[in-house]
C-alpha positions as CSV (number, residue, x, y, z in Angstrom):
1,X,-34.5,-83.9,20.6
2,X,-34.9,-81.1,22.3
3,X,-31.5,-80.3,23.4
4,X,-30.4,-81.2,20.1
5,X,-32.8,-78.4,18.8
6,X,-31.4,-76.1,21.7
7,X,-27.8,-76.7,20.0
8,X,-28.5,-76.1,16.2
9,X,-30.4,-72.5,17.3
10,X,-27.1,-71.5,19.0
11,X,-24.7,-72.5,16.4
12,X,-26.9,-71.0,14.1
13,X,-26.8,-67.5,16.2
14,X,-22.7,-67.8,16.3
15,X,-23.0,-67.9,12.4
16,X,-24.9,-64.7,12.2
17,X,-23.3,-62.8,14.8
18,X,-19.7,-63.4,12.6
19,X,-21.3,-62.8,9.6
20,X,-22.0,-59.6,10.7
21,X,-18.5,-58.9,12.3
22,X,-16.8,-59.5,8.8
23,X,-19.2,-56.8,7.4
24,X,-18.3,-54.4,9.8
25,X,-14.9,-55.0,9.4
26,X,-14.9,-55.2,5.5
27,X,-17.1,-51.8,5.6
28,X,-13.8,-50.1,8.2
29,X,-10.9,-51.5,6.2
30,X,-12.4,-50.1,3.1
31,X,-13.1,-46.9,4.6
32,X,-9.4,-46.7,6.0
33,X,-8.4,-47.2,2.1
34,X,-10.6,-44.4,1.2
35,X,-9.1,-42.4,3.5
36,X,-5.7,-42.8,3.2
37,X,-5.5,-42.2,-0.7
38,X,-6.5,-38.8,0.4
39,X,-3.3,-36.0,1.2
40,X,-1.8,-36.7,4.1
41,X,-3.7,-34.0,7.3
42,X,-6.1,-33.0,4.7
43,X,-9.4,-32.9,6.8
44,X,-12.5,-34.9,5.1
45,X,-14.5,-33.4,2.5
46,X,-18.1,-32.0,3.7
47,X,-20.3,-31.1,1.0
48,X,-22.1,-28.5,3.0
49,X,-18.6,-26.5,3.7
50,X,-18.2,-23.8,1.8
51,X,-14.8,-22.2,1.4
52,X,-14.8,-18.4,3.1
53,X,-14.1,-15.5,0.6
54,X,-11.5,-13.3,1.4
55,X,-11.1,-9.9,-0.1
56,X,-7.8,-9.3,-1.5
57,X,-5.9,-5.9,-2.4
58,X,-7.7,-4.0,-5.8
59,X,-5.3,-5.5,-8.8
60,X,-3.6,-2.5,-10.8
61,X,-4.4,-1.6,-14.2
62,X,-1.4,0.5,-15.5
63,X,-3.5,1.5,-18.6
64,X,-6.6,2.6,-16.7
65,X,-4.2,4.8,-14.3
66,X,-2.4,6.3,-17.6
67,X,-5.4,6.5,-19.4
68,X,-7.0,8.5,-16.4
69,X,-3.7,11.0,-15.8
70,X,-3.4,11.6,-19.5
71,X,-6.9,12.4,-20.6
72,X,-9.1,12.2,-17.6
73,X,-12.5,11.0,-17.7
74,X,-15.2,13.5,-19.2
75,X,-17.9,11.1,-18.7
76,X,-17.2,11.2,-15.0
77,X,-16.1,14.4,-14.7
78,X,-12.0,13.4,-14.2
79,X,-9.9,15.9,-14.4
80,X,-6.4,14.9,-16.8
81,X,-3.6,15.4,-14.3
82,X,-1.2,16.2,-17.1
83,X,-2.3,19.7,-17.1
84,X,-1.1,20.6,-13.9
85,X,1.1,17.6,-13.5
86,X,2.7,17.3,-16.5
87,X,3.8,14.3,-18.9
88,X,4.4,11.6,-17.0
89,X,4.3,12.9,-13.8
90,X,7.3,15.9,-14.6
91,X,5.4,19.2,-13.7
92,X,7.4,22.2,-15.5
93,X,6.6,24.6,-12.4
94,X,6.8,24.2,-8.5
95,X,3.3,25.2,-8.3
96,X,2.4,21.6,-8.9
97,X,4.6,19.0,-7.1
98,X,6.4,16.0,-9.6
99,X,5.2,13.0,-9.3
100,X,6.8,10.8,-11.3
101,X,8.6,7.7,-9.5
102,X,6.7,8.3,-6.3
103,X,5.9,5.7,-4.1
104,X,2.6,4.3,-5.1
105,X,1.5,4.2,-1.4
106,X,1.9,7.1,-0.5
107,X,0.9,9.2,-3.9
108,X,-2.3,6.4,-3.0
109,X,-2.5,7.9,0.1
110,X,-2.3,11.5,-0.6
111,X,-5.3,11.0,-2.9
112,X,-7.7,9.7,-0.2
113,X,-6.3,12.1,2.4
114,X,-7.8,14.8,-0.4
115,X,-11.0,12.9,-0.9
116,X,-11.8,12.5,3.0
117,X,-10.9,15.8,3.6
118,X,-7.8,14.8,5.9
119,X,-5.3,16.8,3.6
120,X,-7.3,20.2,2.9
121,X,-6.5,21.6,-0.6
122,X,-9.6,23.3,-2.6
123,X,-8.0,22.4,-6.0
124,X,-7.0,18.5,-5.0
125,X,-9.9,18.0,-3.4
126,X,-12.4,18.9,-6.2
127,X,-9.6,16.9,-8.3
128,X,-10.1,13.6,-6.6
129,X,-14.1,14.1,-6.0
130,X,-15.0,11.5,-8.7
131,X,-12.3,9.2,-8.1
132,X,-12.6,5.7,-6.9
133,X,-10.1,4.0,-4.9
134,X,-9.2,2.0,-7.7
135,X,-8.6,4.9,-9.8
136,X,-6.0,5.9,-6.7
137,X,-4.4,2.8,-7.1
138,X,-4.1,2.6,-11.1
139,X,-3.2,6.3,-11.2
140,X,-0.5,5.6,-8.6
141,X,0.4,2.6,-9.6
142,X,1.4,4.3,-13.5
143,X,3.3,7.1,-11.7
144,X,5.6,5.1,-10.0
145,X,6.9,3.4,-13.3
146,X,7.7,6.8,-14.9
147,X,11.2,8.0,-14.7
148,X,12.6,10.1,-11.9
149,X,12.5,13.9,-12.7
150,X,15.6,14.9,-11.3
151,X,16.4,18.5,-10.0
152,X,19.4,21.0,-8.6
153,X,20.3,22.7,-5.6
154,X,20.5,26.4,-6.4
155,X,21.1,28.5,-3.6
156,X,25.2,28.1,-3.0
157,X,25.0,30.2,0.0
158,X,22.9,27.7,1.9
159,X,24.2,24.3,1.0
160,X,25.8,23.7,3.4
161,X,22.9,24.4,6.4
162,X,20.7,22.0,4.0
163,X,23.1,18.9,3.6
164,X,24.1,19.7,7.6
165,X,20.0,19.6,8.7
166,X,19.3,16.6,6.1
167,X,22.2,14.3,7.2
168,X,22.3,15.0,10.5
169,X,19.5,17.0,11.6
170,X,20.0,19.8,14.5
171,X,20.8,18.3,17.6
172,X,20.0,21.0,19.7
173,X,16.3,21.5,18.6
174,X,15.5,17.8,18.5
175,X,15.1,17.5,14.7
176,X,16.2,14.4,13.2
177,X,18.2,13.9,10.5
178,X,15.9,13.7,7.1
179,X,18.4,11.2,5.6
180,X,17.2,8.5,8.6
181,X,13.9,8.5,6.8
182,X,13.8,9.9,3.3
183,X,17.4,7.8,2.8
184,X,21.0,9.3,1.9
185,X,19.7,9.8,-1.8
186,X,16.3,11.5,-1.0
187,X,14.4,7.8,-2.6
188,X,12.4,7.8,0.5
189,X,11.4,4.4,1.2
190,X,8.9,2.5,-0.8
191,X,5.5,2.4,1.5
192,X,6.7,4.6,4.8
193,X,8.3,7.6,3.3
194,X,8.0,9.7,0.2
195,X,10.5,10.3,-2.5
196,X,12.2,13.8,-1.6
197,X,15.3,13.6,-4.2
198,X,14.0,16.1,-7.2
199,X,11.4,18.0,-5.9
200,X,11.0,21.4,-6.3
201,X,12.2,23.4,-3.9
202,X,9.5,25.9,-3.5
203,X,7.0,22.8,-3.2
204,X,9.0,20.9,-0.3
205,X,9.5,24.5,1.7
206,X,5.4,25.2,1.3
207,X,4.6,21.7,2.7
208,X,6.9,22.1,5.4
209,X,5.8,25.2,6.2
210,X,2.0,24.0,6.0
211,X,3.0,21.1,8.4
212,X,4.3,24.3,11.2
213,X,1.8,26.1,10.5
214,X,-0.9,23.5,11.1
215,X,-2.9,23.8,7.3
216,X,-1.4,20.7,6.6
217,X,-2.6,17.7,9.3
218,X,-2.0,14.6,7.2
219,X,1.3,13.4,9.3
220,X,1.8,14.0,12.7
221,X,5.7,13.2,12.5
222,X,6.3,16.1,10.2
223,X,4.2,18.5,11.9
224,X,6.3,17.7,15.6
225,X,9.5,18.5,13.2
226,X,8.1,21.4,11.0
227,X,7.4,23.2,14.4
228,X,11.0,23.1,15.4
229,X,12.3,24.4,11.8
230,X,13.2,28.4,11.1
231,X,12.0,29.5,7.5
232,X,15.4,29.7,6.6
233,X,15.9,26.1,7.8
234,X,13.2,24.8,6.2
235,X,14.5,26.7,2.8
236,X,17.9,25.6,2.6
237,X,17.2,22.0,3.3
238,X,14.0,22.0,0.5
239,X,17.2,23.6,-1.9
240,X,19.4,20.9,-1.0
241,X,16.3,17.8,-1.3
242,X,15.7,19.5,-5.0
243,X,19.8,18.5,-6.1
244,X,19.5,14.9,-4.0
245,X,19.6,11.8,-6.2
């Protein structure tokens, strides 16, 4: 009896122990479904993990930026551009540069140079004062659209010294060629360099002459080239940037 007794407690124990196999196996092979109706390599879903947030680039509003050129802000104390820069970027004098079809980097760029103090200019820098950075980047971002104000080359007599120091710059001195940067047409290249073709002539002489001169400290590359430029230099290949296009 009692051996009989021994044998019924044992195969009882086998009976539980595989019950409890088949459960654990049940539990994995429905786990292993789960899982594989999930994308293939996507990582398991924790409810505690919280996706990072990542800051992306301030989204343009043309209508802000055009808004902002053409009338200014009162409220804030924005200046219109339009009265210096004229409509749609065109100024009418070489006083004020033209701005229309610039790069929207850079014109971005020239704004926060003002603002930080990095480009010194008592007018631009009480201009840009109240400006946000995403009033750059709308005001920018409007220019660029606008239609290329194109210009002429007016001084015959020095033609030929501009086209010479833009193409292929002067050797001798160590001043490369313009073109290498600004491109053949004077376009510039979107992001790097700014739109030359156009500009007025007396405006692209004063800058360079700023750069030689060390007022202007905004670009290191043009002031190493400025300093190896004559004013006559410097002239004649500002005439011949003013009939590029």
């Amino acid at each position: 009896m009692r051996q009989s007794s021994q044998i019924s407690k044992l195969t009882n124990l086998r009976a539980s122990f595989l019950a409890l196999s088949l459960t654990v196996l049940a539990t994995g092979f429905s786990a292993s479904v789960f899982a594989s109706d999930a994308a293939p390599g996507a990582p398991m879903a924790s409810p505690a993990a919280a996706k990072p947030v990542v800051p992306g680039k301030p989204k343009t509003d043309l209508a802000a930026g055009e808004a902002l050129y053409s009338n200014g802000d009162a409220s804030r104390g924005v200046v219109a551009c339009v009265g210096c820069h004229g409509a749609n970027g065109k100024s009418a004098s070489a006083t004020w540069p033209k701005l229309s079809a610039q790069h929207a980097a850079y014109t971005t760029k020239q704004l926060k140079n003002f603002k930080d103090g990095s480009r010194a200019n008592p007018v631009m820098m009480g201009m840009v004062a109240s400006l946000t950075d995403q009033d750059m980047t709308n005001i920018s971002a409007y220019l660029v659209k606008q239609e290329v104000s194109l210009g002429v080359a007016q001084n015959k007599d020095t033609i030929e010294l501009g086209q010479s120091i833009y193409r292929g710059g002067i050797a001798a001195k160590g001043v490369p060629a313009c073109a290498a940067c600004h491109s053949p047409t004077g376009a510039g290249i979107p992001a790097q360099y700014p739109r030359l073709g156009g500009q007025w002539a007396d405006y692209s002489a004063a800058q360079l002459m700023a750069f030689r001169e060390g007022t202007r400290k905004n670009s290191a590359q043009m002031t190493i080239i400025a300093t190896k430029l004559s004013d006559q230099e410097m002239k004649a290949v500002s005439d011949y940037m003013a009939g590029l296009r």
